[in-house]
FIKOLZA-1660 file (N, C-alpha, C; in steps of 0.1 Angstrom, whole numbers, plus 5000, padded with zeros to 4 digits):
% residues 114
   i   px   py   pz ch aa at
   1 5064 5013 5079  A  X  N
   1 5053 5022 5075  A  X CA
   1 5040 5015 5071  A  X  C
   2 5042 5001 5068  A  X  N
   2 5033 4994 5067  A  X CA
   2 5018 4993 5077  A  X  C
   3 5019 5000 5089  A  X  N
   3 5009 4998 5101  A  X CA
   3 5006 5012 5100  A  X  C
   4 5014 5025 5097  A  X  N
   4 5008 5037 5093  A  X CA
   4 4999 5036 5081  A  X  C
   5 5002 5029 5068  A  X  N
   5 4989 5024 5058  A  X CA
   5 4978 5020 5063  A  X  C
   6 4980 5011 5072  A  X  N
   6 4964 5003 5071  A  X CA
   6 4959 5012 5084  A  X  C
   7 4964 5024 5088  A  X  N
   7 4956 5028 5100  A  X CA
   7 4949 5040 5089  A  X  C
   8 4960 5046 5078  A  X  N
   8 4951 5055 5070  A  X CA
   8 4941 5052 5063  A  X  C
   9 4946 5038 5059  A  X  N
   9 4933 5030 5049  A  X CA
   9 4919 5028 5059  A  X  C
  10 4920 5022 5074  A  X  N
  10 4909 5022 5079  A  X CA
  10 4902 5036 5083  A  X  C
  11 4913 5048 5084  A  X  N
  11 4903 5059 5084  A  X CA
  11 4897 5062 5069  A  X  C
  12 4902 5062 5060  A  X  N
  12 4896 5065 5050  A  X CA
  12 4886 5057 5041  A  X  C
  13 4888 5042 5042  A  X  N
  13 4879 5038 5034  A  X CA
  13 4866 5032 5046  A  X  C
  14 4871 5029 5060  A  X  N
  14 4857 5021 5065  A  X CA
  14 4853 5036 5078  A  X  C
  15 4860 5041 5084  A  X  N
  15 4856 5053 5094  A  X CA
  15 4848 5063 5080  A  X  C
  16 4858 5069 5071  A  X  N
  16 4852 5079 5061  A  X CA
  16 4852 5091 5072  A  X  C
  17 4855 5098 5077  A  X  N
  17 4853 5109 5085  A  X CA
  17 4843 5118 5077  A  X  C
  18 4830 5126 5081  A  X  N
  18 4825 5133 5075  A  X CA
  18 4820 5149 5084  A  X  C
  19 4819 5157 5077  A  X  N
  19 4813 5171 5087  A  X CA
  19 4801 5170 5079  A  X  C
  20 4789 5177 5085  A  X  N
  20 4780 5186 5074  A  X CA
  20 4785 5199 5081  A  X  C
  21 4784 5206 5071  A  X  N
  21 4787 5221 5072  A  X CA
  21 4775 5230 5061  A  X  C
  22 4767 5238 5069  A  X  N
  22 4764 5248 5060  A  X CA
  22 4750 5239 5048  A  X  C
  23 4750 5229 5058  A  X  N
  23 4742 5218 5050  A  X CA
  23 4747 5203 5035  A  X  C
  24 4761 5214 5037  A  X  N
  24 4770 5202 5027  A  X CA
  24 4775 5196 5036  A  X  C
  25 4777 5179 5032  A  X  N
  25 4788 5171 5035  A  X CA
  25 4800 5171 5030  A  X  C
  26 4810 5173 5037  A  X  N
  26 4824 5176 5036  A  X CA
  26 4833 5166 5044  A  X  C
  27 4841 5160 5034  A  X  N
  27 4847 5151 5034  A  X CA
  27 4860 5152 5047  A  X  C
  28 4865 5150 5056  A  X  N
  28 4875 5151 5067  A  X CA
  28 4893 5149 5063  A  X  C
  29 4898 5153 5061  A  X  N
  29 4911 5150 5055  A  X CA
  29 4918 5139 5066  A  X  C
  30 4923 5136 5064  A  X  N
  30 4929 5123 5075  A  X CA
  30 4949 5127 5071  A  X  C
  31 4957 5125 5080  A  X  N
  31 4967 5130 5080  A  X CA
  31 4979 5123 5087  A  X  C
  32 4987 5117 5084  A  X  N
  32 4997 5114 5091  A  X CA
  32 5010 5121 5095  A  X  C
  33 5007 5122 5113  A  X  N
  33 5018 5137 5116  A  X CA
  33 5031 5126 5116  A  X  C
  34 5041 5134 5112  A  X  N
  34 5057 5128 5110  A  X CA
  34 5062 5137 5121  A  X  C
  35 5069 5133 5130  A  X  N
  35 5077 5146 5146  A  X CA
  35 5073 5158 5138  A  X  C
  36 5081 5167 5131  A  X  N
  36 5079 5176 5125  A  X CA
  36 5062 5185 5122  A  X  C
  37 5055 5178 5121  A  X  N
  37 5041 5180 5116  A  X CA
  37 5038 5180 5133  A  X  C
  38 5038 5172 5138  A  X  N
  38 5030 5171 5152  A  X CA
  38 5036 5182 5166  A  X  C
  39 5049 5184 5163  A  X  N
  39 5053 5194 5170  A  X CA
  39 5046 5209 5164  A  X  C
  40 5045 5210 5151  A  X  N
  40 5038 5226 5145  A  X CA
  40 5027 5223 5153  A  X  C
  41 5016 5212 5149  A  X  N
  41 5004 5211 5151  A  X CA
  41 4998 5215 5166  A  X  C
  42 5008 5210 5175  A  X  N
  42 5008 5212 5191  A  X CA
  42 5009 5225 5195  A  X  C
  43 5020 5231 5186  A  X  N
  43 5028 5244 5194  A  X CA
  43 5014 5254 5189  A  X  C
  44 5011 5254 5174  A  X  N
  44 5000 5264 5169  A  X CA
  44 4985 5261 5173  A  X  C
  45 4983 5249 5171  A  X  N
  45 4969 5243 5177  A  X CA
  45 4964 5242 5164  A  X  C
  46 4971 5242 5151  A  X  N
  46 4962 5241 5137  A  X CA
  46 4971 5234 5127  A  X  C
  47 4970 5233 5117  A  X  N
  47 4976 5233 5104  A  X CA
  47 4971 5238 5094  A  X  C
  48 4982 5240 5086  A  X  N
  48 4984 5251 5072  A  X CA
  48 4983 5238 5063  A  X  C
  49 4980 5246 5048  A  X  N
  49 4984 5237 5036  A  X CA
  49 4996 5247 5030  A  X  C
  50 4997 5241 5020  A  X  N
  50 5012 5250 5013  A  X CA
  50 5007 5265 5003  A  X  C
  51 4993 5266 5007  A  X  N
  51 4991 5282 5002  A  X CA
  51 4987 5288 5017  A  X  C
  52 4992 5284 5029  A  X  N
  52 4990 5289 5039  A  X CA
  52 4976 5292 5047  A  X  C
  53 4966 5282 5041  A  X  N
  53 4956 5284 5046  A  X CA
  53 4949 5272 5059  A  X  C
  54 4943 5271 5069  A  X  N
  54 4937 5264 5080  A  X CA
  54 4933 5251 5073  A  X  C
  55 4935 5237 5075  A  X  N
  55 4928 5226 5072  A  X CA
  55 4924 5228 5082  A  X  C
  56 4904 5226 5081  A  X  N
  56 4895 5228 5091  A  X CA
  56 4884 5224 5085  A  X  C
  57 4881 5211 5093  A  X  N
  57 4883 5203 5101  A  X CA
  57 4893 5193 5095  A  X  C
  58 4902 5184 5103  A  X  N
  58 4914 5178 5101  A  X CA
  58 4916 5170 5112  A  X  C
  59 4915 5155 5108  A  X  N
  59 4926 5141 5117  A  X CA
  59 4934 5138 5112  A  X  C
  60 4944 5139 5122  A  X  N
  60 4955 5137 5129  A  X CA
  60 4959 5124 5135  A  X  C
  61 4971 5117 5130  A  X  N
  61 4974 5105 5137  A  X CA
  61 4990 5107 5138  A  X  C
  62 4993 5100 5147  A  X  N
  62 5013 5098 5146  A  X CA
  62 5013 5083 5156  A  X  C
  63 5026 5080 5154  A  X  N
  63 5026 5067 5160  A  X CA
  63 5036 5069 5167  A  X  C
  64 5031 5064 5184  A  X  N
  64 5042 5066 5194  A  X CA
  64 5053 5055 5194  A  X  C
  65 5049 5045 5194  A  X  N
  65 5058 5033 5197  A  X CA
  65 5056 5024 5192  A  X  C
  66 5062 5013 5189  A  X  N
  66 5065 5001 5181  A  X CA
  66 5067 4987 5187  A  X  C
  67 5057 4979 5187  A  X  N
  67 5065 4968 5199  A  X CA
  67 5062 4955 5190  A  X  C
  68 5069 4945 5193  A  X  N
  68 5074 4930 5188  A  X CA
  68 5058 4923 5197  A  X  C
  69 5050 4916 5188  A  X  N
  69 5041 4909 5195  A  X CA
  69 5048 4892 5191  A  X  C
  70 5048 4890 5207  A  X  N
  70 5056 4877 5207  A  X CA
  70 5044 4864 5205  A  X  C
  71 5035 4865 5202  A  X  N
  71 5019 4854 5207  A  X CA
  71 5020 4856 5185  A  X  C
  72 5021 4861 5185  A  X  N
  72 5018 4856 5168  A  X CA
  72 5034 4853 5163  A  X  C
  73 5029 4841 5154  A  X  N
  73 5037 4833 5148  A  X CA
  73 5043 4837 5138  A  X  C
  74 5052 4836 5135  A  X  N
  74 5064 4839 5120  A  X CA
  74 5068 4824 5114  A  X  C
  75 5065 4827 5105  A  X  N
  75 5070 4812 5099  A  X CA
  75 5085 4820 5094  A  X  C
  76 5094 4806 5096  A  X  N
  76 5110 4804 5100  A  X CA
  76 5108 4797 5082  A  X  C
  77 5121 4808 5080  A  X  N
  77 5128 4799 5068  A  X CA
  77 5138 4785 5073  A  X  C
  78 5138 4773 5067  A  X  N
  78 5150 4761 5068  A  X CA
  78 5163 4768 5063  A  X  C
  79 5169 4771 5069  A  X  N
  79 5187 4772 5062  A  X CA
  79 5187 4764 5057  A  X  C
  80 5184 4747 5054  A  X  N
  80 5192 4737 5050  A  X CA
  80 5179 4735 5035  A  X  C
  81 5174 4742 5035  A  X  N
  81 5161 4738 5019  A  X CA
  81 5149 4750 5021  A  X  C
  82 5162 4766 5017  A  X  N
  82 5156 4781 5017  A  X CA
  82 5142 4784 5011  A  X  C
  83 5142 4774 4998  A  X  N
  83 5132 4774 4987  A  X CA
  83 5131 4792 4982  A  X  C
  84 5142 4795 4979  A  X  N
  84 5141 4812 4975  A  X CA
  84 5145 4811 4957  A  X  C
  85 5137 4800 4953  A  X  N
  85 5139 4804 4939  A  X CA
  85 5123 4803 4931  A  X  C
  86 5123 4807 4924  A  X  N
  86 5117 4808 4919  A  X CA
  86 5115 4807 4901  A  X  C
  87 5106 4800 4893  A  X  N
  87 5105 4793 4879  A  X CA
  87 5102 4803 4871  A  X  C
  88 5104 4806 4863  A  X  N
  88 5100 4813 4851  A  X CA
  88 5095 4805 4838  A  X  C
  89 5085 4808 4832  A  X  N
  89 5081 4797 4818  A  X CA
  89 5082 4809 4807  A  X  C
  90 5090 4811 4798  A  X  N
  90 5087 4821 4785  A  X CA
  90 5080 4816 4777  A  X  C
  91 5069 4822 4775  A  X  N
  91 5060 4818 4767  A  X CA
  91 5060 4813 4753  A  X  C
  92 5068 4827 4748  A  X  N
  92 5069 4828 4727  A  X CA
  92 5082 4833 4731  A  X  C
  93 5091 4829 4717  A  X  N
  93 5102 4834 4716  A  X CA
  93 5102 4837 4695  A  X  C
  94 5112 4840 4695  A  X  N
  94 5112 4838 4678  A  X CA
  94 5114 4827 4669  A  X  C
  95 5117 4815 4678  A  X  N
  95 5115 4801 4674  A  X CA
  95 5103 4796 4678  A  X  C
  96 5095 4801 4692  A  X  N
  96 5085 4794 4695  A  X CA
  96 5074 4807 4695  A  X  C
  97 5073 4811 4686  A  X  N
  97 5061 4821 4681  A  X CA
  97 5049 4815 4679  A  X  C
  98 5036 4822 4681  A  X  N
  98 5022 4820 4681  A  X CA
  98 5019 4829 4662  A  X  C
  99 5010 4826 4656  A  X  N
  99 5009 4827 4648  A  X CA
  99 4998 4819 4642  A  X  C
 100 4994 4824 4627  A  X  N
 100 4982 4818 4623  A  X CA
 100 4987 4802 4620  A  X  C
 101 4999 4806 4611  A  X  N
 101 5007 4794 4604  A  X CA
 101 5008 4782 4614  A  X  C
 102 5012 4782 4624  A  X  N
 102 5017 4773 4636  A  X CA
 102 5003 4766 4638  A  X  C
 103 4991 4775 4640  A  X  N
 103 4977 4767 4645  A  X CA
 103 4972 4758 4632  A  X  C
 104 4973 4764 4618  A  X  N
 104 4973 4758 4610  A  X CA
 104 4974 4745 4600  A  X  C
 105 4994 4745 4610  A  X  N
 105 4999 4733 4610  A  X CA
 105 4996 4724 4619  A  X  C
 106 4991 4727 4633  A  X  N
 106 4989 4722 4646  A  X CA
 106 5003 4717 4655  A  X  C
 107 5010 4729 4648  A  X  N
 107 5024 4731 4662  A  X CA
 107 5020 4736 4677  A  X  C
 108 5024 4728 4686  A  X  N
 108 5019 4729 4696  A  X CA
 108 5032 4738 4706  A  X  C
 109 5027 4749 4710  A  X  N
 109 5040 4759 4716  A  X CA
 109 5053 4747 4728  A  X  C
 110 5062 4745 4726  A  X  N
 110 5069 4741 4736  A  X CA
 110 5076 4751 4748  A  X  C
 111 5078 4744 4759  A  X  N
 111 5080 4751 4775  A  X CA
 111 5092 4753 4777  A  X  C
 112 5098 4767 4778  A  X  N
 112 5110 4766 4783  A  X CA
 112 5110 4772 4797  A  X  C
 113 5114 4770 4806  A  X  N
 113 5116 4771 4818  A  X CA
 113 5129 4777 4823  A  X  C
 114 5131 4783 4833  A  X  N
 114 5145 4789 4838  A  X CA
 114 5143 4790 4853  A  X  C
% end
């Protein structure tokens, strides 16, 4: 669903769909039909919202097909050195607490790592 986001995000944030109407500008609703939505939309020629009323004016998008582009690159994990870990540093604990006292003394926080 990731490629249905960035097609809503480029209608909404850089297209912006606009009407003037009536001398107002009126913002375009942008819509992602799911089978279900696109067959109503077809059969009626419109769409409802859930108080039964016309969204007018209204885009429309659905995605037909899905295909593997073989010309761009995927970087390959090594089976033999995965590197799927990842470090943690805990900052303060109740031995290694931050505090006026500690700066005071000039205790300097130590690193625990996991």
């Amino acid at each position: 669903m990731d490629i249905d986001a960035a097609i809503m995000y480029y209608f909404n944030e850089v297209i912006k769909p606009t009407v003037v109407e009536n001398g107002e500008v009126v913002k375009v609703p942008v819509y992602y039909a799911n089978p279900e939505r696109w067959k109503t939309i077809q059969r009626q020629g419109y769409l409802r919202d859930s108080k039964k009323q016309l969204i007018i004016p209204l885009v429309v998008f659905k995605r037909n097909s899905l295909a593997k582009d073989d010309s761009i690159t995927v970087d390959k994990m090594n089976p033999e050195d995965p590197k799927l870990h990842y470090t943690f540093e805990r900052k303060y604990t109740q031995e290694n607490r931050y505090d006026r006292f500690s700066v005071l003394q000039g205790k300097k926080p130590s690193q625990e790592f996991y």
